[in-house]
C-alpha positions in Angstrom: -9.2 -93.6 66.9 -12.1 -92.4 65.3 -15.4 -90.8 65.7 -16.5 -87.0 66.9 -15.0 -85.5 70.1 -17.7 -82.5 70.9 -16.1 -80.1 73.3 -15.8 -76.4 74.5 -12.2 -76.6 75.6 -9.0 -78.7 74.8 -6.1 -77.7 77.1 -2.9 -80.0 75.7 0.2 -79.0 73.6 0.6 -82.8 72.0 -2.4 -84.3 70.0 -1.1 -88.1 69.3 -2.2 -90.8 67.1 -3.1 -94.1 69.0 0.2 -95.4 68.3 1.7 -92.7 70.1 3.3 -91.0 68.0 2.9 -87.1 68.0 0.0 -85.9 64.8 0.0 -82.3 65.8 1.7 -79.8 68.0 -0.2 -76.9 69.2 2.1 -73.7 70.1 1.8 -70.9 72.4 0.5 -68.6 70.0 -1.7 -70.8 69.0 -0.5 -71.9 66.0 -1.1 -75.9 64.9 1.6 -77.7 63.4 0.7 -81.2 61.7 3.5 -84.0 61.3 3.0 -85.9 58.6 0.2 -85.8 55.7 -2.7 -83.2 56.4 -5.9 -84.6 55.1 -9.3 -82.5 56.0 -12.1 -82.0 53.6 -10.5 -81.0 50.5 -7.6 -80.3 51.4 -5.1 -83.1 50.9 -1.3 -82.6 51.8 1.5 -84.9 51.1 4.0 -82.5 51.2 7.5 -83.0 52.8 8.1 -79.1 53.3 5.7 -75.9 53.7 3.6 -76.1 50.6 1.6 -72.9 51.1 1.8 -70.0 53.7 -0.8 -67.2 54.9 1.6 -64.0 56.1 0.6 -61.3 58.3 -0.1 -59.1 55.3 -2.5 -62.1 54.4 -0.6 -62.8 51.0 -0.7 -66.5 50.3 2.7 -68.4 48.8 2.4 -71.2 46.8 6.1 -72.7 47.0 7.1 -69.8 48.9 7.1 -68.7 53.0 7.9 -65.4 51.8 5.0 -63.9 49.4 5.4 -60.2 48.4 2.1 -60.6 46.2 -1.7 -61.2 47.3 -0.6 -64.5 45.3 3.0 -65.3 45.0 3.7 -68.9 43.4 7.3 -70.2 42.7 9.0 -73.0 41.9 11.6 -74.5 39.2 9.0 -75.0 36.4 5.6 -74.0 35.9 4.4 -72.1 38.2 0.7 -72.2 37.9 -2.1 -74.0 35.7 -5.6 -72.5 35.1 -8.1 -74.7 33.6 -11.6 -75.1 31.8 -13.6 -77.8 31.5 -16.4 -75.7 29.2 -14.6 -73.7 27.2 -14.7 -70.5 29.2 -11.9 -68.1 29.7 -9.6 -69.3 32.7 -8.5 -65.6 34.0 -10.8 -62.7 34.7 -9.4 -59.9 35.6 -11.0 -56.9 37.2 -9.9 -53.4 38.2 -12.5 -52.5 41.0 -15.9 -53.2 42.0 -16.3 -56.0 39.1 -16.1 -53.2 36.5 -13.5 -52.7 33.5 -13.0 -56.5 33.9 -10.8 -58.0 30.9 -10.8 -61.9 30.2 -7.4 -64.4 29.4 -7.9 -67.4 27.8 -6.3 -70.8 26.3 -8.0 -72.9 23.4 -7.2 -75.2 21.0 -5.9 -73.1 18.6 -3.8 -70.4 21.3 -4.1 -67.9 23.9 -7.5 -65.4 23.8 -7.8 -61.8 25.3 -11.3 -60.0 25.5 -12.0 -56.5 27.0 -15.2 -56.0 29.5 -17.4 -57.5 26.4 -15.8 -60.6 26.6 -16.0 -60.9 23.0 -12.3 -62.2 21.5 -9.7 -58.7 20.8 -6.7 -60.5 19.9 -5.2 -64.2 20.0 -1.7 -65.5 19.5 -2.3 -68.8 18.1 -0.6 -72.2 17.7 1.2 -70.8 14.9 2.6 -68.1 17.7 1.0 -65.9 15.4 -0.4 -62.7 16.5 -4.0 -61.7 15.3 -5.9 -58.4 16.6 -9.5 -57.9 15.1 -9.8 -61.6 13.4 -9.0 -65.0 13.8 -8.2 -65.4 10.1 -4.6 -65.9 10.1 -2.4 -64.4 7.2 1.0 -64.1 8.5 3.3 -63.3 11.7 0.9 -60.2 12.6 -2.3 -59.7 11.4 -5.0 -56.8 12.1 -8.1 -56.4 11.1 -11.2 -53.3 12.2 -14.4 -53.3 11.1 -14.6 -49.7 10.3 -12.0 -47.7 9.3 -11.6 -44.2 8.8 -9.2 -40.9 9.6 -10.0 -40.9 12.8 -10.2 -44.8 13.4 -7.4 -46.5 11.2 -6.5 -49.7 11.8 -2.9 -49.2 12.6 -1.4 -45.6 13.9 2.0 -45.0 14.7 3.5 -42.0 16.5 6.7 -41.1 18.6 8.0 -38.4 20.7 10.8 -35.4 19.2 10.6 -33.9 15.5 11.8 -37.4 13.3 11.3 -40.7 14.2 11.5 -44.3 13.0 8.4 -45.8 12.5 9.5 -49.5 11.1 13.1 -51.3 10.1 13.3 -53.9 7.5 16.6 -56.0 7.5 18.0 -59.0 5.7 18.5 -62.7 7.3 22.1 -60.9 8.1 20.1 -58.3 10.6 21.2 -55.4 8.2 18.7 -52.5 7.9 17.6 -52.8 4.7 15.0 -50.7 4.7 12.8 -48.2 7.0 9.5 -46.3 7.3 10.8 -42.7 8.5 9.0 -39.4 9.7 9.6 -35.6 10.3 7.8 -32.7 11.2 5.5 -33.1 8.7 5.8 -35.6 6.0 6.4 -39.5 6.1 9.5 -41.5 3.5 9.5 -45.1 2.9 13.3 -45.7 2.3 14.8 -48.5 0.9 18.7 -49.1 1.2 21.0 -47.0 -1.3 24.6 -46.6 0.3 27.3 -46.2 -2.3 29.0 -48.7 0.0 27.0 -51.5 -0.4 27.2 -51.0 -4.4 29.8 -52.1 -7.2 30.4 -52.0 -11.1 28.4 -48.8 -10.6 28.1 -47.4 -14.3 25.9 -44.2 -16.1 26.8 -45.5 -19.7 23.5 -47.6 -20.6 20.6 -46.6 -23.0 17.4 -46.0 -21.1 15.3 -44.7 -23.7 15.0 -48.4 -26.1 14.1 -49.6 -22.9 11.4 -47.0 -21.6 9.9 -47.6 -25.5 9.3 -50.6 -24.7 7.1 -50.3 -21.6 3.6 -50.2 -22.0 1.4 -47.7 -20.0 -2.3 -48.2 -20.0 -5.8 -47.1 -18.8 -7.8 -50.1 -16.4 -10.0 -50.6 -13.9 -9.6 -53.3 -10.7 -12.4 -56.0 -11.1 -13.1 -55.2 -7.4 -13.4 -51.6 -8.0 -15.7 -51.3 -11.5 -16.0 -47.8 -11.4 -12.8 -46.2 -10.6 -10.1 -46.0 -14.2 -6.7 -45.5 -13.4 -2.9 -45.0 -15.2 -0.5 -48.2 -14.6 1.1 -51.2 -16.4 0.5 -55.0 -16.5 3.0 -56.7 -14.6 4.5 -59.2 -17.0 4.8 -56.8 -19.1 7.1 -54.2 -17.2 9.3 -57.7 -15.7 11.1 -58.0 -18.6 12.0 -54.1 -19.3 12.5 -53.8 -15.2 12.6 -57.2 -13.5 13.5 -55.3 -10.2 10.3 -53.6 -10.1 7.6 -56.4 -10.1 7.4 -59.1 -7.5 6.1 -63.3 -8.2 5.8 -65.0 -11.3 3.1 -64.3 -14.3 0.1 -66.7 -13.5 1.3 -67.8 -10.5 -1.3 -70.4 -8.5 -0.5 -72.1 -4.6 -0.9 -75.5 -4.4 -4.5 -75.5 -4.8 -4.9 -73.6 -7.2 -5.3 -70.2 -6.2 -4.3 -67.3 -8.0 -0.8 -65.8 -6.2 -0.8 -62.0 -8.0 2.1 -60.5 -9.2 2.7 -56.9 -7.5 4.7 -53.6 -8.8 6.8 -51.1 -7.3 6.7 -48.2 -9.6 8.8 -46.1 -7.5 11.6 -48.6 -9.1 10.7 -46.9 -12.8 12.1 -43.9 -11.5 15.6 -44.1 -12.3 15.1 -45.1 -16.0 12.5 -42.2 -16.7 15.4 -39.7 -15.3 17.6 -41.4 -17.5 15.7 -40.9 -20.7 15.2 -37.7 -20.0 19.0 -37.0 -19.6 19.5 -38.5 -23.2 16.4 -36.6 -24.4 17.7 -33.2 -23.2 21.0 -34.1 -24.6 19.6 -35.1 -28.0 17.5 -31.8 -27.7 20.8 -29.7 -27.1 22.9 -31.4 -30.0 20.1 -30.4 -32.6 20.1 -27.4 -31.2 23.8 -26.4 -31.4 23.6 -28.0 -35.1 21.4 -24.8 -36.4 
């Protein structure tokens, strides 16, 4: 049967195909119950059980005849699929009254967030690597701010109580290797030191041939012209104290880039105190010859 039935008043519980079967069922309550595929304008349903249900707190369950949320979906893989056809973000989200809205969104290259502005905050990309402040990718995390500042730096930790950790290094073994501590009132970067993680432990070398044969000198950084400042040339200190430069002298990536070599001077430390032992010992002997 087909065609437009205009009317002010059905009274029947069965509605029947012209086969005879039953189509639709029509409770008490009123309530209509379809056998079969549900086709209407846009709405197409092929479903062999309840594909979406409308509770009396009007929350709506995708896969669900029990939804605790406005929107509840579930099932046994992905639950839900948002998409663009113009590049726009797929999820807006709003706090009241269309203000403070924030936007979520997938590209290409990963998954977007943008505040109010809609301009991009942050993005993990396909690399599943977080970016905050840029899109230029440099590692696991990277962070970048326009402006910076004391009272606007681009990264501030803090944490409840008098000490705290603030970051833990550790080795592919997932020992702590190193850490970035706090008190009160001052900040150490520590680096592991435990005389139980040492061996052939020994006082008995001669620092002072070796400290002679550093080379401290006065430079300025191409980038920074006008500031002169006290350090050493990398290669220079490897081969006195190997353990306190990182890469390779001239070191270039596979297209020919520059990769710099880097100091930690803070690993100079033990063979200045050194020399100084064997100066103040030298001092004394002379001293105690007179």
């Amino acid at each position: 049967m087909s065609g437009t039935i205009e009317t002010t008043n059905i009274q029947t519980e069965n509605i029947k195909h012209t086969n005879g079967t039953t189509a639709a069922t029509v409770g008490s309550s009123g309530e209509l119950t379809v056998s079969g595929a549900f086709t209407s304008q846009g709405i197409d349903d092929n479903a062999n059980a309840t594909a979406i249900t409308i509770d009396s707190s009007e929350n709506v369950g995708i896969g669900t005849t029990s939804p605790s949320h406005i929107l509840h979906t579930s099932g046994t893989g992905q639950t839900a699929k948002f998409e663009s056809s113009n590049n726009a973000y797929q999820v807006e989200l709003n706090y009241s009254n269309n203000t403070s809205r924030a936007f979520i969104g997938s590209f290409s290259n990963g998954i977007v967030f943008a505040p109010s502005s809609a301009t991009e905050a942050m993005r993990i990309n396909s690399n599943d690597n977080l970016l905050v402040g840029t899109t230029d990718d440099r590692g696991r995390i990277t962070v970048h701010r326009n402006t910076n500042g004391a009272a606007n730096p681009t990264v501030y930790f803090s944490n409840d109580g008098g000490s705290g950790v603030f970051a833990s290094f550790g080795n592919t073994s997932g020992t702590v290797i190193g850490t970035i501590t706090r008190s009160g009132s001052s900040t150490a970067y520590n680096t592991s030191s435990d005389h139980r993680l040492k061996e052939n432990v020994t006082a008995d070398w001669d620092a002072t041939t070796r400290l002679k044969q550093l080379n401290p000198v006065r430079f300025n950084f191409i980038a920074d012209a006008d500031t002169t400042v006290d350090g050493f040339l990398a290669h220079e200190v490897q081969s006195v104290v190997p353990e306190a430069i990182s890469g390779t002298h001239n070191e270039v990536d596979d297209d020919g880039n520059p990769v710099y070599q880097g100091i930690d001077q803070s690993k100079l430390v033990p063979l200045l105190v050194k020399t100084i032992q064997e100066l103040e010992a030298r001092i004394t002997a002379l001293e105690n010859a007179e």
